[in-house]
Structures are given as structure tokens and as C-alpha cells.
Phi, psi and omega in degrees: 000120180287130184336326190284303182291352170246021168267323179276339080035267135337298204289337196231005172281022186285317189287040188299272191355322177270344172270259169355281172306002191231328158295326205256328176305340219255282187250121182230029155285353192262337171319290150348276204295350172316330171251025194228292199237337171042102156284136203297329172294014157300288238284341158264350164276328178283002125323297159322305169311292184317308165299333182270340182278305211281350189306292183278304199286307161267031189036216171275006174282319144344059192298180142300350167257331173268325165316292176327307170283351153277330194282303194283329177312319165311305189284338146315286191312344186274318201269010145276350164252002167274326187268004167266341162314301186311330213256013188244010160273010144272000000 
């Protein structure tokens, strides 16, 4: 991860608390399983959530580059904990 994606990163973690409410409005069985099981179909409503707290919580301060840099990071981190399910489920 290059210095600009983690500064823009930085720059937009403030609102976690609305991304968690808005995940659990989304879904709100994963309140629960968050400390039991986490199912890989979760991992696109907390995507979704994630984009919509900064979204809502920053406007138009919410650039096209930091939405980018949340999208691809999210989408690492969802796809390192699918292939880590996947691999303690064998």
C-alpha cells in the first residue's frame, strides 16, 4: 500500500461507529455472528455499509480517490478473510 492510499485511509476512519450501525441495519444477524462465524455472504453488506458511512459521514469531502482507496482495500481485506475461512474449513 503506497503512502497517498494510506493517508486517504487516514484521512476518512474517523466515522467506524456509522459503518457498524449501518452494517447491523443492513444485516443484522452479523451482530451476533461476528463473535461466532462470520459468513462470506456479510462481507458485501459490510462493504456496502463502509462506503455508505463515509459517504453519508463526508460528503462531498468523500472524494473518487478515497472511495477508490477504500474499495480496493476492502476488497483485499474481504478477500483475505474468505480465503481464510476457506482454508481453516479444510
Amino acid at each position: 500500500m503506497d503512502a497517498s492510499t494510506k493517508r486517504l485511509l487516514k484521512d476518512t476512519i474517523a466515522p467506524v461507529l456509522a459503518f457498524y450501525k449501518r452494517l447491523f441495519e443492513l444485516a443484522p444477524e452479523t451482530r451476533r455472528q461476528m463473535g461466532y462465524s462470520v459468513q462470506v455472504d456479510h462481507y458485501a453488506n459490510a462493504g456496502s455499509a463502509l462506503i455508505w458511512m463515509f459517504q453519508q459521514g463526508l460528503g462531498k469531502r468523500f472524494t473518487p480517490a478515497m472511495e477508490e482507496a477504500w474499495f480496493v482495500t476492502y476488497a483485499f481485506m474481504s478477500g483475505e478473510m474468505e480465503r481464510g475461512q476457506f482454508e481453516n474449513a479444510i
